[in-house]
N, CA and C atoms as an extended XYZ file, in Angstrom:
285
Properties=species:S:1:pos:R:3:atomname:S:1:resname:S:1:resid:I:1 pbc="F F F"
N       -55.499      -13.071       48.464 N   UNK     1
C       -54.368      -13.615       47.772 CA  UNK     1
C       -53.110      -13.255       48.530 C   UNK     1
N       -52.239      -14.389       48.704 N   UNK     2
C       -50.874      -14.461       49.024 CA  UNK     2
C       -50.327      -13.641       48.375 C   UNK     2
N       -49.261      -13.096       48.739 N   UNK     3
C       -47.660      -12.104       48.306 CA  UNK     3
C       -47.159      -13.358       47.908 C   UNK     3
N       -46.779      -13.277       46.932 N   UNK     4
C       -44.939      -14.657       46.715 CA  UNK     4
C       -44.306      -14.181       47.155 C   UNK     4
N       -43.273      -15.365       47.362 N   UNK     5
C       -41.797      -15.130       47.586 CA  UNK     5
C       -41.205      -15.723       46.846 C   UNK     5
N       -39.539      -15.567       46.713 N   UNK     6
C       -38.706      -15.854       46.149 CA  UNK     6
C       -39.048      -17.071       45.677 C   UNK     6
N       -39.136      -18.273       46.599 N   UNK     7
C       -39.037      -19.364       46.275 CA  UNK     7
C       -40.571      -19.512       45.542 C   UNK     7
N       -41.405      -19.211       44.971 N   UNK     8
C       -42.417      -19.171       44.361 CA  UNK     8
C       -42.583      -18.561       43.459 C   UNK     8
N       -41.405      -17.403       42.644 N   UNK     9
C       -40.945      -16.762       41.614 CA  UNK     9
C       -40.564      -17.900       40.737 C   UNK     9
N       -40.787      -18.287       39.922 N   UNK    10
C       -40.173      -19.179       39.129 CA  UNK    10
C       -38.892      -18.150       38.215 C   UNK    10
N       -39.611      -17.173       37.770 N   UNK    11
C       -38.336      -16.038       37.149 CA  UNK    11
C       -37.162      -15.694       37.820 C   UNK    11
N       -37.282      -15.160       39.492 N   UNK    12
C       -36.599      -15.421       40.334 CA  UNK    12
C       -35.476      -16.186       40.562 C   UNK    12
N       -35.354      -17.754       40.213 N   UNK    13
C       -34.833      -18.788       40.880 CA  UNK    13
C       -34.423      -18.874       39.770 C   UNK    13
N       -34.310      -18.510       38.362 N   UNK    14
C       -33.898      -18.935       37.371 CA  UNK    14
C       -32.715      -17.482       36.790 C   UNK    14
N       -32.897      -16.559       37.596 N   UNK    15
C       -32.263      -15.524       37.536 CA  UNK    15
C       -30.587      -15.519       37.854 C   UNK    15
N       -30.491      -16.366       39.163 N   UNK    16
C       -29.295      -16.212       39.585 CA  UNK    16
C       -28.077      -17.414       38.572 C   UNK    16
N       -28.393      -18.370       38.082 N   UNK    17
C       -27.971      -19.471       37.150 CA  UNK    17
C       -27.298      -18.583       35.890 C   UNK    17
N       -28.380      -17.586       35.416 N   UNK    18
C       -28.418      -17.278       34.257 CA  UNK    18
C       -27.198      -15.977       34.342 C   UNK    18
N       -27.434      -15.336       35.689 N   UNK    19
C       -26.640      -14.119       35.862 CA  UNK    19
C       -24.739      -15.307       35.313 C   UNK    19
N       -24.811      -16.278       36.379 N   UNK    20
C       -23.724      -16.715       36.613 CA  UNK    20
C       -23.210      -17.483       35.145 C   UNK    20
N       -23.890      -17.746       34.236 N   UNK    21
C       -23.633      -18.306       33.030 CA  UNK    21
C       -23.305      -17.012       32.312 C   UNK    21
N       -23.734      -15.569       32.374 N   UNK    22
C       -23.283      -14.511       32.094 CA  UNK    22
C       -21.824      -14.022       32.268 C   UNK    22
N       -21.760      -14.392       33.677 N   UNK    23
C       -20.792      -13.845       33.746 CA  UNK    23
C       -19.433      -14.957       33.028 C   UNK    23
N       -19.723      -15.841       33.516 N   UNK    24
C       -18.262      -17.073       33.300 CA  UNK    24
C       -18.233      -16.924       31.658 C   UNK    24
N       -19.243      -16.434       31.018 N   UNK    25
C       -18.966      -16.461       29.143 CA  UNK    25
C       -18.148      -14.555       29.329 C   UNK    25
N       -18.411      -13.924       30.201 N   UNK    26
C       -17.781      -12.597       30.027 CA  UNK    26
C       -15.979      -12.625       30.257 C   UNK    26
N       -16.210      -13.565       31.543 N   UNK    27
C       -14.457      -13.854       31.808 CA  UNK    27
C       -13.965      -14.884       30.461 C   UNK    27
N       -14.753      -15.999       30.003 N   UNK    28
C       -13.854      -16.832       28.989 CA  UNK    28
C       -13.590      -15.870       27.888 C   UNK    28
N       -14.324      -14.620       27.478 N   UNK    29
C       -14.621      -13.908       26.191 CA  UNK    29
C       -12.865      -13.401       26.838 C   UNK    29
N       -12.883      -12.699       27.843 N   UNK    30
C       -11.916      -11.867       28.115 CA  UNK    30
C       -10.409      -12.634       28.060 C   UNK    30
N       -10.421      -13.850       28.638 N   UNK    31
C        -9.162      -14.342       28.850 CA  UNK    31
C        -8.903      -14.898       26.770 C   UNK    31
N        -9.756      -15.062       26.331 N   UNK    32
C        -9.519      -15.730       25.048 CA  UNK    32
C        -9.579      -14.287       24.331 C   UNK    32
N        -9.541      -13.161       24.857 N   UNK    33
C        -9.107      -11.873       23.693 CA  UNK    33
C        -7.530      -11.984       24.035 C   UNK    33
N        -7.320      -11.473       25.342 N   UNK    34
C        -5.867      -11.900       26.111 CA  UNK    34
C        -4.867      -12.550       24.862 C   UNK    34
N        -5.267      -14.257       25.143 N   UNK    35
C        -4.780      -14.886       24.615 CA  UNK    35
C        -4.383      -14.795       22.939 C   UNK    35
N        -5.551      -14.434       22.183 N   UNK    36
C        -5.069      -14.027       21.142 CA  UNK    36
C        -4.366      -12.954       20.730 C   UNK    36
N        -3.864      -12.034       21.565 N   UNK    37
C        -3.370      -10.867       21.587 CA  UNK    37
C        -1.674      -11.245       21.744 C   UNK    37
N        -1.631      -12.239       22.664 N   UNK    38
C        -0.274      -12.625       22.611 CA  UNK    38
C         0.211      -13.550       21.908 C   UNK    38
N        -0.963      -14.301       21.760 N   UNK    39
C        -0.653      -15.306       20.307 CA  UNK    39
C        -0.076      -14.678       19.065 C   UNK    39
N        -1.299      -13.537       18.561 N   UNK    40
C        -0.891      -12.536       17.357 CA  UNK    40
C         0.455      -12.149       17.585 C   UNK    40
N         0.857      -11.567       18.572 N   UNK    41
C         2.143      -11.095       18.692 CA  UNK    41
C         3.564      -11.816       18.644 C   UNK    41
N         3.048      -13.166       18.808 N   UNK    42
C         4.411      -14.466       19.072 CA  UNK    42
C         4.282      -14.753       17.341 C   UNK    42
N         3.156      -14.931       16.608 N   UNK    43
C         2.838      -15.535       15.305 CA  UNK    43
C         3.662      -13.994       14.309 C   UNK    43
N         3.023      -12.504       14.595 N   UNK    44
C         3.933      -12.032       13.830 CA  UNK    44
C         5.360      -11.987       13.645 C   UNK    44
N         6.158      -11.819       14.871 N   UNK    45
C         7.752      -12.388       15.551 CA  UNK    45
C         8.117      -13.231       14.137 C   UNK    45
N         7.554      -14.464       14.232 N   UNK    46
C         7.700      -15.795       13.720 CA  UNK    46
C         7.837      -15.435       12.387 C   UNK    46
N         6.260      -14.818       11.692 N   UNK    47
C         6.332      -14.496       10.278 CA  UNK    47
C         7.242      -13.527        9.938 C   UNK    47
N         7.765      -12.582       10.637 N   UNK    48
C         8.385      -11.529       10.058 CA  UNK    48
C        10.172      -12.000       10.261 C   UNK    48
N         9.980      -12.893       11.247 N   UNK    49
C        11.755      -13.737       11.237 CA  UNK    49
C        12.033      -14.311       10.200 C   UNK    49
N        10.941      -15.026        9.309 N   UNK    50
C        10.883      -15.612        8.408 CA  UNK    50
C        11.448      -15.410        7.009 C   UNK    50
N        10.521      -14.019        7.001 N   UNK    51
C        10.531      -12.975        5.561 CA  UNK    51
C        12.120      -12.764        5.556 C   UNK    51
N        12.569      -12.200        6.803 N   UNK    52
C        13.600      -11.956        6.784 CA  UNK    52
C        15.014      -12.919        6.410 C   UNK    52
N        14.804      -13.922        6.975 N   UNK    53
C        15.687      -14.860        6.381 CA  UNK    53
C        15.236      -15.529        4.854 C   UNK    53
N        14.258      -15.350        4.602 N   UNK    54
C        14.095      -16.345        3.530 CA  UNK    54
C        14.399      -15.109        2.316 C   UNK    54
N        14.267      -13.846        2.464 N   UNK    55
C        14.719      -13.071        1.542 CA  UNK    55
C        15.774      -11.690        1.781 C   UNK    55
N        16.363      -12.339        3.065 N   UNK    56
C        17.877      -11.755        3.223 CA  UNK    56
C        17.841      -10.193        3.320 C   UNK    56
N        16.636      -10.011        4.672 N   UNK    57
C        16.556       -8.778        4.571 CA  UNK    57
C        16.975       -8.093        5.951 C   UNK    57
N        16.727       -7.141        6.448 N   UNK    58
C        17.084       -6.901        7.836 CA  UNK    58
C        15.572       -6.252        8.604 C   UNK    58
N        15.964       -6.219        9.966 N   UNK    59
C        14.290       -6.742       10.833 CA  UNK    59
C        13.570       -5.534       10.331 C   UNK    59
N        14.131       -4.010       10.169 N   UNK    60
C        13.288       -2.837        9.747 CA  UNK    60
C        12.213       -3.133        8.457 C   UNK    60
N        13.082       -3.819        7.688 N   UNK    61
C        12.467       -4.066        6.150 CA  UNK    61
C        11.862       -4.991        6.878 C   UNK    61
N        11.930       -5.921        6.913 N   UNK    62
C        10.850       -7.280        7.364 CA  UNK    62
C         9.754       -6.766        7.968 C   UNK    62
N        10.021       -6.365        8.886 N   UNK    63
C         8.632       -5.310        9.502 CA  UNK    63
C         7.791       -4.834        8.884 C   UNK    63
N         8.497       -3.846        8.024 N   UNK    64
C         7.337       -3.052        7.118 CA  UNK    64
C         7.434       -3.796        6.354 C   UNK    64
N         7.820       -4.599        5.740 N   UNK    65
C         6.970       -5.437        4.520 CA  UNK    65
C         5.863       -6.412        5.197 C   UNK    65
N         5.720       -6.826        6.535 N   UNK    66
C         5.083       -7.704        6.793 CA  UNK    66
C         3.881       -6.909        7.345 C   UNK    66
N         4.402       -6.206        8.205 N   UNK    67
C         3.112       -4.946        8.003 CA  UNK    67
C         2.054       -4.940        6.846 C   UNK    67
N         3.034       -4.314        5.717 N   UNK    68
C         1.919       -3.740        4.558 CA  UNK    68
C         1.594       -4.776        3.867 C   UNK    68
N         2.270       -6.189        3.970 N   UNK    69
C         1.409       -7.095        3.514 CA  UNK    69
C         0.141       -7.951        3.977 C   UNK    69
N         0.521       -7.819        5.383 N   UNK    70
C        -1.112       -8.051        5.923 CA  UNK    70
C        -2.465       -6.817        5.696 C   UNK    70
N        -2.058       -5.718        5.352 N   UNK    71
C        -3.020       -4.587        5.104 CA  UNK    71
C        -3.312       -4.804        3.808 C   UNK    71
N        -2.236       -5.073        2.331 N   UNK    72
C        -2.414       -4.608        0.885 CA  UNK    72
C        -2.188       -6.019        0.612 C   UNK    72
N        -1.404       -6.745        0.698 N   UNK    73
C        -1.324       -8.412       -0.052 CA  UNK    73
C         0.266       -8.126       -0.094 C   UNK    73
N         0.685       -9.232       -0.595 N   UNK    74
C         2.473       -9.347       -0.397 CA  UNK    74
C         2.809       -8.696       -1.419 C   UNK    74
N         2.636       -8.531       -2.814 N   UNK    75
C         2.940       -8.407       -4.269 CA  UNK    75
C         3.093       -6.630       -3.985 C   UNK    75
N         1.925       -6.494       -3.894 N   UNK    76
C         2.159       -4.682       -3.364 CA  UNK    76
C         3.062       -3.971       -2.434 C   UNK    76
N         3.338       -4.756       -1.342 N   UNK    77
C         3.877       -4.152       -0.418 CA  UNK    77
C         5.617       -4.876       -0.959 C   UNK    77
N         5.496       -5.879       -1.508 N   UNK    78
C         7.058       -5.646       -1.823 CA  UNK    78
C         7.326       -4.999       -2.940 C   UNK    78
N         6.658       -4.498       -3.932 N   UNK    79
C         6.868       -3.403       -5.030 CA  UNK    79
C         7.045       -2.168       -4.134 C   UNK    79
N         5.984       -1.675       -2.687 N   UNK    80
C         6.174       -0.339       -2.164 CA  UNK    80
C         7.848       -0.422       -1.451 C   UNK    80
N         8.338       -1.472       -0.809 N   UNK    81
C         9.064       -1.538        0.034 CA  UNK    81
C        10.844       -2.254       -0.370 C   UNK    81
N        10.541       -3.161       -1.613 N   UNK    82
C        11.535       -3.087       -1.796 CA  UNK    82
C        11.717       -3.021       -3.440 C   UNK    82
N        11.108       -2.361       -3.932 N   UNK    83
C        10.673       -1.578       -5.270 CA  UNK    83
C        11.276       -2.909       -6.567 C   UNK    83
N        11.954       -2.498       -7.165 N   UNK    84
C        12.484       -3.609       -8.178 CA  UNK    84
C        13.247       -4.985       -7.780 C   UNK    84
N        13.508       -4.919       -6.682 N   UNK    85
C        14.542       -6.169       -6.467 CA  UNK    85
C        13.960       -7.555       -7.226 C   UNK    85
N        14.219       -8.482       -7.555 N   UNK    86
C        13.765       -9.405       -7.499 CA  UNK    86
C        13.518      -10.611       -6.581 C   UNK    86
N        12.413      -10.992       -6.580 N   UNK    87
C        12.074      -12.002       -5.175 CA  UNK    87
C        13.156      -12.823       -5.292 C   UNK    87
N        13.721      -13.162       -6.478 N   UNK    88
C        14.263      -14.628       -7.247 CA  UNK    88
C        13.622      -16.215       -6.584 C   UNK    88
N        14.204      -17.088       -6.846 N   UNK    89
C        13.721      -18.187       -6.078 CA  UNK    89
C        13.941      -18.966       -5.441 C   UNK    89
N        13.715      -18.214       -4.030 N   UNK    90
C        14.140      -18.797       -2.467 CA  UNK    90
C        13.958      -20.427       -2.041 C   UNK    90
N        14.435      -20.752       -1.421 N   UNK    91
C        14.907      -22.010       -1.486 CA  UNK    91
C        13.719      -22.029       -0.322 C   UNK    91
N        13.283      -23.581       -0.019 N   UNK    92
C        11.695      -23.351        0.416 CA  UNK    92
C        12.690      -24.103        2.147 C   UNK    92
N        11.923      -23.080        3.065 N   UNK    93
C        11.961      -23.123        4.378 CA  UNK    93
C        12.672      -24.444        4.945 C   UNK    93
N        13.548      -24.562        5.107 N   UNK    94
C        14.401      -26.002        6.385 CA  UNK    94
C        13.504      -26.151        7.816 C   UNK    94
N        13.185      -27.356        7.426 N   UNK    95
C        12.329      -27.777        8.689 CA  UNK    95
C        12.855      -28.692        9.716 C   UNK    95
Protein backbone atom coordinates (compact mmCIF):
# COMPACT_ATOMS: atom_id res chain seq x y z
CA UNK A 1 0.00 0.00 0.00
CA UNK A 2 0.74 3.57 -1.10
CA UNK A 3 1.50 6.56 1.52
CA UNK A 4 -1.10 9.47 0.44
CA UNK A 5 -0.50 12.65 -0.18
CA UNK A 6 -1.99 15.78 0.22
CA UNK A 7 -3.76 15.76 -2.83
CA UNK A 8 -5.40 12.35 -1.91
CA UNK A 9 -6.39 13.57 1.70
CA UNK A 10 -9.75 14.53 1.05
CA UNK A 11 -9.69 16.06 4.89
CA UNK A 12 -6.60 17.77 3.85
CA UNK A 13 -7.86 19.83 0.87
CA UNK A 14 -10.88 20.74 2.69
CA UNK A 15 -8.87 22.07 5.60
CA UNK A 16 -7.39 25.11 4.17
CA UNK A 17 -11.13 26.68 2.82
CA UNK A 18 -12.43 26.02 6.18
CA UNK A 19 -9.33 27.53 8.13
CA UNK A 20 -9.97 30.67 5.77
CA UNK A 21 -13.84 30.86 6.35
CA UNK A 22 -12.60 30.87 10.07
CA UNK A 23 -10.76 33.31 9.95
CA UNK A 24 -12.76 36.10 7.67
CA UNK A 25 -15.98 35.30 10.34
CA UNK A 26 -13.13 36.16 13.22
CA UNK A 27 -12.17 39.60 11.48
CA UNK A 28 -16.12 40.42 10.52
CA UNK A 29 -16.96 39.37 14.41
CA UNK A 30 -14.15 41.91 15.32
CA UNK A 31 -14.74 44.88 13.06
CA UNK A 32 -18.71 44.60 13.89
CA UNK A 33 -17.79 44.66 17.89
CA UNK A 34 -15.64 47.92 16.84
CA UNK A 35 -18.45 49.24 15.21
CA UNK A 36 -20.95 48.84 17.76
CA UNK A 37 -18.83 50.27 20.32
CA UNK A 38 -18.78 53.51 18.54
CA UNK A 39 -22.17 53.34 17.48
CA UNK A 40 -23.20 52.83 21.36
CA UNK A 41 -21.20 55.74 22.11
CA UNK A 42 -22.58 58.30 19.25
CA UNK A 43 -26.40 56.78 20.23
CA UNK A 44 -25.74 57.55 24.05
CA UNK A 45 -24.34 61.41 23.14
CA UNK A 46 -27.70 61.63 21.24
CA UNK A 47 -29.97 60.12 24.06
CA UNK A 48 -28.50 61.90 26.84
CA UNK A 49 -28.56 65.46 24.62
CA UNK A 50 -31.98 64.73 24.48
CA UNK A 51 -33.00 64.11 28.19
CA UNK A 52 -31.31 67.10 28.64
CA UNK A 53 -33.12 69.42 26.57
CA UNK A 54 -36.38 67.93 26.71
CA UNK A 55 -36.30 68.25 30.58
CA UNK A 56 -34.06 71.30 31.04
CA UNK A 57 -31.39 69.74 32.73
CA UNK A 58 -27.61 70.14 32.61
CA UNK A 59 -25.09 67.38 30.93
CA UNK A 60 -23.97 66.03 34.72
CA UNK A 61 -27.70 65.28 35.53
CA UNK A 62 -28.44 63.96 32.05
CA UNK A 63 -25.66 61.60 32.39
CA UNK A 64 -26.53 60.09 35.46
CA UNK A 65 -30.01 59.90 34.81
CA UNK A 66 -29.36 58.24 31.54
CA UNK A 67 -26.94 56.05 33.06
CA UNK A 68 -29.26 54.72 35.82
CA UNK A 69 -31.94 54.49 33.51
CA UNK A 70 -30.50 52.09 31.22
CA UNK A 71 -29.43 49.88 34.42
CA UNK A 72 -32.99 50.44 36.70
CA UNK A 73 -35.76 51.85 34.08
CA UNK A 74 -36.41 55.70 33.78
CA UNK A 75 -39.17 56.04 36.67
CA UNK A 76 -36.45 54.95 39.26
CA UNK A 77 -33.62 56.65 38.28
CA UNK A 78 -35.48 59.93 38.02
CA UNK A 79 -37.01 59.51 41.60
CA UNK A 80 -32.98 58.59 42.60
CA UNK A 81 -31.65 61.60 40.65
CA UNK A 82 -33.93 64.17 40.52
CA UNK A 83 -36.10 63.14 43.57
CA UNK A 84 -39.58 65.09 43.55
CA UNK A 85 -39.41 67.38 40.65
CA UNK A 86 -42.04 66.88 38.41
CA UNK A 87 -41.51 65.44 34.85
CA UNK A 88 -44.58 67.83 33.91
CA UNK A 89 -45.50 67.61 30.25
CA UNK A 90 -42.76 68.12 27.84
CA UNK A 91 -43.61 69.18 24.67
CA UNK A 92 -42.83 66.12 22.28
CA UNK A 93 -39.34 66.41 20.38
CA UNK A 94 -39.08 69.11 17.08
CA UNK A 95 -38.15 67.23 14.19
Amino acid sequence: MGRLNQRDDPAASSALPRLAAGAATAVALGVAALARIQLGRWSDARNIEALRRRYDLDDPTATRLYRLARAEGFGSAWQQVIGDRDRGDPQPPSR
